[in-house]
N, CA, C and O atoms as a GROMACS GRO file, in nm:
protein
  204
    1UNK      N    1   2.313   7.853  28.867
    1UNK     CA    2   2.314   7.956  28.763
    1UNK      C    3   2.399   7.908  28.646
    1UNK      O    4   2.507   7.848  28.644
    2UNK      N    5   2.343   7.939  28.579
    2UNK     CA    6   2.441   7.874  28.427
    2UNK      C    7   2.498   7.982  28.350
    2UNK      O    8   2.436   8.084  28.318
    3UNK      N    9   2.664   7.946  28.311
    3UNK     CA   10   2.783   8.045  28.238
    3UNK      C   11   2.670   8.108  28.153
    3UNK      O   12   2.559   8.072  28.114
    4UNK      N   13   2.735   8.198  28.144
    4UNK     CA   14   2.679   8.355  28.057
    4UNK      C   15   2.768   8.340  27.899
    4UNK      O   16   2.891   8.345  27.896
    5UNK      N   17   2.704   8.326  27.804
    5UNK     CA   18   2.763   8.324  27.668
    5UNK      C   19   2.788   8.479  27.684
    5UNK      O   20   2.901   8.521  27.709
    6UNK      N   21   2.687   8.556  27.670
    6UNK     CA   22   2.713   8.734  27.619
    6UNK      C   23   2.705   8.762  27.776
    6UNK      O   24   2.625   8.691  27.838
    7UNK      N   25   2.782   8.861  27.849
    7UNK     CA   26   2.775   8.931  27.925
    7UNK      C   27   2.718   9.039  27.982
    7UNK      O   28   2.681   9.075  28.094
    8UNK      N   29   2.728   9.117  27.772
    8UNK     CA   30   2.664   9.215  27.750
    8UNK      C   31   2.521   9.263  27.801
    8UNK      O   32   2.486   9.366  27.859
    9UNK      N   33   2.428   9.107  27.744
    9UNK     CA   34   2.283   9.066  27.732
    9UNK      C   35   2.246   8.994  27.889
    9UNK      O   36   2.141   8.962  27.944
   10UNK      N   37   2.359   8.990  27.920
   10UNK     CA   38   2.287   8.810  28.027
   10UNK      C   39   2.235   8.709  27.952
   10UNK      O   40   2.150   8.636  28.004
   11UNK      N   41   2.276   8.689  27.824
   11UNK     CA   42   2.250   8.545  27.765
   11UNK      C   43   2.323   8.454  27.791
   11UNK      O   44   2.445   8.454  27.775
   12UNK      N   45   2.210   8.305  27.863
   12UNK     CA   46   2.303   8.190  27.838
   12UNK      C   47   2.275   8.125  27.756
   12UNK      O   48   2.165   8.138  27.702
   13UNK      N   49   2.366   8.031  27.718
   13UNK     CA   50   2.328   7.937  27.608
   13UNK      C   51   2.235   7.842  27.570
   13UNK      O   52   2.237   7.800  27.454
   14UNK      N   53   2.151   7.800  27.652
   14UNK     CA   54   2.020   7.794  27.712
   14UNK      C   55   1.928   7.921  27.657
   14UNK      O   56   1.834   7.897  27.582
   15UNK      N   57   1.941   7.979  27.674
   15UNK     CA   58   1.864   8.153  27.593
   15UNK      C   59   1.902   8.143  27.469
   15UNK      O   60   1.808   8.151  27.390
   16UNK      N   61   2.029   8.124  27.413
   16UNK     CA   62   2.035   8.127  27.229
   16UNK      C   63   1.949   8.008  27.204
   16UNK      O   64   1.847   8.034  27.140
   17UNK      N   65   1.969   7.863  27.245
   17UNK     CA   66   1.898   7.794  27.207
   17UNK      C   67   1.773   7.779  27.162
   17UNK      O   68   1.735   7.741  27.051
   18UNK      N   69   1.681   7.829  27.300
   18UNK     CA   70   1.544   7.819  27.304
   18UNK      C   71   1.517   7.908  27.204
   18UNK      O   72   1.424   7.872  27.131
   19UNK      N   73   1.589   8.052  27.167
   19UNK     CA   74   1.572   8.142  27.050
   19UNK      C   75   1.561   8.056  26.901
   19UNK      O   76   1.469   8.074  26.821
   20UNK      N   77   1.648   7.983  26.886
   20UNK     CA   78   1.668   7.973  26.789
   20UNK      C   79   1.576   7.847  26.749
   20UNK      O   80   1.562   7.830  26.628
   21UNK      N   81   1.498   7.738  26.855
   21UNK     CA   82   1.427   7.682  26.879
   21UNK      C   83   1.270   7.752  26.832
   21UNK      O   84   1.177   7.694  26.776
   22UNK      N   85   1.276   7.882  26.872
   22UNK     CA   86   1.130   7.940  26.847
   22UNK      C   87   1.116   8.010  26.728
   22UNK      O   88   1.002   8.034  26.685
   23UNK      N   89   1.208   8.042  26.673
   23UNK     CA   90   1.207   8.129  26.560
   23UNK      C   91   1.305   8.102  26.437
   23UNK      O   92   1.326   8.186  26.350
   24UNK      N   93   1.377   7.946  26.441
   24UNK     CA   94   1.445   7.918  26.354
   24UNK      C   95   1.550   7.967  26.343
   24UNK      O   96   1.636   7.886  26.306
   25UNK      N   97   1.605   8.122  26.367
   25UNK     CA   98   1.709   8.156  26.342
   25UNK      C   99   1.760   8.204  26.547
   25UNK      O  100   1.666   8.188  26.625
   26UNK      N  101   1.872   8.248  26.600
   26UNK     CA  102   1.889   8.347  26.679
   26UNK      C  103   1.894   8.489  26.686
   26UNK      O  104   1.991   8.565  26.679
   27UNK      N  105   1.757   8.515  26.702
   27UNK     CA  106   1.747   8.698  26.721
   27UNK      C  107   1.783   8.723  26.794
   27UNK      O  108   1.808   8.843  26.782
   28UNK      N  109   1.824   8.676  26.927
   28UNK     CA  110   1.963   8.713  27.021
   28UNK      C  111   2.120   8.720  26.954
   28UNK      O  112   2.196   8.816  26.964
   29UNK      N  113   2.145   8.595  26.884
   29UNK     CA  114   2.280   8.675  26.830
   29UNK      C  115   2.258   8.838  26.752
   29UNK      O  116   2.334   8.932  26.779
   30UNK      N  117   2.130   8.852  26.639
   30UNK     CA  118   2.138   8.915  26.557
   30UNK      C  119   2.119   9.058  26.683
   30UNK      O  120   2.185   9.155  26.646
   31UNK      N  121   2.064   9.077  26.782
   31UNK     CA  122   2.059   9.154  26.797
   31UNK      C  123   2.196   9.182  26.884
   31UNK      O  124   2.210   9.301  26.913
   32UNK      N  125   2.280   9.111  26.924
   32UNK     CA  126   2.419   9.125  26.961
   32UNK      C  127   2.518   9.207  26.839
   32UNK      O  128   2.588   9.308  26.853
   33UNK      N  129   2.496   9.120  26.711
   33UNK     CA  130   2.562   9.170  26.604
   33UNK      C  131   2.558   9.285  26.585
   33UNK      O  132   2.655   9.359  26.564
   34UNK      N  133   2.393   9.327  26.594
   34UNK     CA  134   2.362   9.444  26.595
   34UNK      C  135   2.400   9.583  26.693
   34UNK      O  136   2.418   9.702  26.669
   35UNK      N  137   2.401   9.533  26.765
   35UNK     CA  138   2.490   9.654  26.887
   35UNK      C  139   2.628   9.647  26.861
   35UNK      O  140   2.693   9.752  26.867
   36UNK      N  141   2.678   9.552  26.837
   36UNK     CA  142   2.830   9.561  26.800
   36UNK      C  143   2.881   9.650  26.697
   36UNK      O  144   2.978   9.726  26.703
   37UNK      N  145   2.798   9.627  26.597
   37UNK     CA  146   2.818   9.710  26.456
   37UNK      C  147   2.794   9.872  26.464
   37UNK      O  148   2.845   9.961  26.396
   38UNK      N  149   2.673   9.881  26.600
   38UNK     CA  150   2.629  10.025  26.620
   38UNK      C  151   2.758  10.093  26.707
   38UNK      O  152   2.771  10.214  26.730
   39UNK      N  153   2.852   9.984  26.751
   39UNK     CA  154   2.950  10.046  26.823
   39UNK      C  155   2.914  10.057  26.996
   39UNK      O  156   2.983  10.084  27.095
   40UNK      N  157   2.776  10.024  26.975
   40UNK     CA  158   2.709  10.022  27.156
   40UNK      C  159   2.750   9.917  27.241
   40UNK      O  160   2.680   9.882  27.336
   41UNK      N  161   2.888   9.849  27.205
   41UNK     CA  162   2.873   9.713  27.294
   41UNK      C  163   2.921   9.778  27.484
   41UNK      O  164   2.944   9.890  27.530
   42UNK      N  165   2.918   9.689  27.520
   42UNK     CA  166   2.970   9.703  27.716
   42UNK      C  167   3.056   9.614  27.702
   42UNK      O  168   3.110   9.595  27.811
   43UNK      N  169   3.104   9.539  27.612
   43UNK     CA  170   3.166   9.402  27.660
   43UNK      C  171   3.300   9.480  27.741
   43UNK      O  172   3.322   9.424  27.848
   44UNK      N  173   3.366   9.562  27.722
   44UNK     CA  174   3.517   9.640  27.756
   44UNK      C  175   3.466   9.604  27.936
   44UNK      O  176   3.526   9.562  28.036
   45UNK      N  177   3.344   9.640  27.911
   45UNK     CA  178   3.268   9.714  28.092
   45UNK      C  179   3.224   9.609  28.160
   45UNK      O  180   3.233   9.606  28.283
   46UNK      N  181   3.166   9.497  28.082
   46UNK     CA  182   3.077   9.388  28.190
   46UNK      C  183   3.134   9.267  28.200
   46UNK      O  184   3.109   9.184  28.287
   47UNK      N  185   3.265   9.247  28.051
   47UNK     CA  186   3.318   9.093  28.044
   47UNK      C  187   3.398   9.115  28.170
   47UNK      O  188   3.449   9.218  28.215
   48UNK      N  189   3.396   8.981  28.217
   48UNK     CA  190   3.537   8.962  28.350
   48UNK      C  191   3.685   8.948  28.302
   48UNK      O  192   3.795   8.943  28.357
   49UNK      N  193   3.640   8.942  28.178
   49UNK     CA  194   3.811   8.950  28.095
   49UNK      C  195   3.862   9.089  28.038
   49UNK      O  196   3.982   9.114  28.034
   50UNK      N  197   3.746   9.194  27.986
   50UNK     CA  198   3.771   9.291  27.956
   50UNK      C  199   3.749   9.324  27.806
   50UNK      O  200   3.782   9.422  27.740
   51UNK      N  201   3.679   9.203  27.770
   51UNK     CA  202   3.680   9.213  27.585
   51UNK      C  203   3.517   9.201  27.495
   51UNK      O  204   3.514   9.207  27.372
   0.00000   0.00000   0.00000
């Protein structure tokens, strides 16, 4: 199993890649950014660090 970049998502870095591979940009980050900004993140809840 390979480290988890977002916790939030279950993205690994392997997953941003291939994103950004298919579509030029990462619509996985943007849609990370995007929950962050909405205030919807889990990271407090799912990171193993707490952040």
């Amino acid at each position: 199993m390979e480290d988890l970049v977002c916790h939030c998502f279950g993205y690994t870095a392997k997953d941003i890649e291939q994103d950004l591979a298919e579509h030029g940009r990462s619509t996985l980050i943007e849609r990370i950014h995007a929950t962050l900004k909405a205030g919807a993140s889990q990271c407090a809840t799912r990171h193993p660090k707490g952040r």
